[in-house]
C-alpha positions as CSV (number, residue, x, y, z in Angstrom):
1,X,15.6,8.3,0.2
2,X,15.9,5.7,2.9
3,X,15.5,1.9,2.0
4,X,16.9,-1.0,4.4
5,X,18.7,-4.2,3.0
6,X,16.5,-6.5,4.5
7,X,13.1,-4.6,4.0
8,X,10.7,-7.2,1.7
9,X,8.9,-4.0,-0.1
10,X,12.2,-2.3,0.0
11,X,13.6,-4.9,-2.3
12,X,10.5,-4.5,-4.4
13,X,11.3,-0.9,-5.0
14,X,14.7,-1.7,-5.8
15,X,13.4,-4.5,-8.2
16,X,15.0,-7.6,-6.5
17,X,12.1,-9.0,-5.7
18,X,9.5,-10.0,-8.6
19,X,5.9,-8.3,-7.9
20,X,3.1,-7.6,-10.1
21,X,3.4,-3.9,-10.6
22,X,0.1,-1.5,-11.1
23,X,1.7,1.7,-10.2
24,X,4.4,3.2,-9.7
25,X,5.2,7.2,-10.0
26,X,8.0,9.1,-8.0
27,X,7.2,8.6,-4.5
28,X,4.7,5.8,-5.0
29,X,4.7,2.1,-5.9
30,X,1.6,-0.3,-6.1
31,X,1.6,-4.3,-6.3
32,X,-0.8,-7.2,-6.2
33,X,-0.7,-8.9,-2.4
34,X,0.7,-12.4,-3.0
35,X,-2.6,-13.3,-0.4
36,X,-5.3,-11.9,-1.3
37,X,-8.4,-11.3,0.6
38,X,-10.8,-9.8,-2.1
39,X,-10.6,-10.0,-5.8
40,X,-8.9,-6.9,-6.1
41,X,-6.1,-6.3,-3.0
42,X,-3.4,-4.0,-4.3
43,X,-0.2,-2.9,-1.4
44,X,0.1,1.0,-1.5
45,X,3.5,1.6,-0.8
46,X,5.9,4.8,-0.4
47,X,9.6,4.5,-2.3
48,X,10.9,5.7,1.0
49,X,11.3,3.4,3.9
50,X,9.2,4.3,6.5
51,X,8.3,1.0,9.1
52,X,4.5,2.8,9.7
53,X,2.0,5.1,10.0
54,X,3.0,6.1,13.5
55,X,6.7,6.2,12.5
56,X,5.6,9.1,10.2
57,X,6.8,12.8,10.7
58,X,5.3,16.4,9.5
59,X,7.7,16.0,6.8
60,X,6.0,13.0,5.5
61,X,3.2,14.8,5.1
62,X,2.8,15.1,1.4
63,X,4.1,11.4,0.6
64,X,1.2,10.4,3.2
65,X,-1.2,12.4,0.6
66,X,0.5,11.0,-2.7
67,X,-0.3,7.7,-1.2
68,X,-3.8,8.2,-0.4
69,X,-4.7,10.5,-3.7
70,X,-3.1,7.2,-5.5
71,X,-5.8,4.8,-4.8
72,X,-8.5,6.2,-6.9
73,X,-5.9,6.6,-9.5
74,X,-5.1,3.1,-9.5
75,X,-8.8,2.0,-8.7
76,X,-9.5,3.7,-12.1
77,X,-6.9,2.1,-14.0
78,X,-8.2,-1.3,-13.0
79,X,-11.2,-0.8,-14.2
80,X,-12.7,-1.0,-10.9
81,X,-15.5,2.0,-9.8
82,X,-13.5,4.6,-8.7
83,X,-15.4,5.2,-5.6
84,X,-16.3,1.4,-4.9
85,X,-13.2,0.5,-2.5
86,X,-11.9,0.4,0.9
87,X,-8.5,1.1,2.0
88,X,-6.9,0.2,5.2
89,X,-3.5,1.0,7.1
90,X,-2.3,-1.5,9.8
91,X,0.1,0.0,12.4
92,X,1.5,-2.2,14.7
93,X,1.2,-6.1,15.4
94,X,-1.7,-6.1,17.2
95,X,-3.4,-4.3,14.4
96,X,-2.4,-6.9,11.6
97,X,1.0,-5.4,10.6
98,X,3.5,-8.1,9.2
99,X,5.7,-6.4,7.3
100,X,6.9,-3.0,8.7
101,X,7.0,-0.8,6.3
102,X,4.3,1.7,5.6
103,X,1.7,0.2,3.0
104,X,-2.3,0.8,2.3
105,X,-4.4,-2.2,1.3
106,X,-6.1,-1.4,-1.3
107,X,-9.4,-4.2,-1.1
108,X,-12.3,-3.8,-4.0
109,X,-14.2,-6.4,-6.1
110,X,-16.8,-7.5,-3.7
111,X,-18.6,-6.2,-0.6
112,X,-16.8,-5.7,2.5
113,X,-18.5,-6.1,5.9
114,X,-18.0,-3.9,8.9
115,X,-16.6,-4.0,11.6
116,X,-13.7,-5.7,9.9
117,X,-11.2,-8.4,11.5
């Protein structure tokens, strides 16, 4: 599996970095966002290092799945409605990416406008 030294949510994975855990299974590991931007906003994040969505490869293609089929897992064990909650990827920048390594936002706990941003 492929983490980088310098990699914020690497160093979570590895545990060097305090982060209020929700999940975690083999491939996946789930935390509270240190900024929130609805009562519930939980960071989706693969074990393995990769910067983004578009960085992906076919092989990637069942952690992409064990990180989407974990959302309504962890929805549920927040006690939140399991089918009351948005999830969002940011690729890129100039889509709102700020740390480059692949992660879902996980938002629930109130109602969410569209468009967003």
């Amino acid at each position: 599996m492929k983490l980088l030294s310098d990699c914020i949510f690497c160093k979570i994975v590895r545990r060097e970095i305090p982060a209020q855990l929700v999940y975690e299974d083999d491939q996946v590991v789930a935390f509270r966002d240190i900024n929130p931007v609805a009562p519930t906003h939980i960071l989706i994040i693969p074990r393995e290092h990769i910067a983004s969505v578009a960085e992906a490869t076919p092989d990637h293609q069942g952690l992409l799945g064990q990180l989407l089929l974990a959302a309504p897992k962890i929805a549920e064990k927040m006690g939140l409605e399991k089918d009351n909650f948005r999830i969002v990827i940011n690729t890129g920048a100039d889509a709102g990416q700020t740390v480059f390594h692949l992660h879902i936002h996980l938002l629930a706990g109130r109602a969410l406008a569209w468009p967003p941003g």
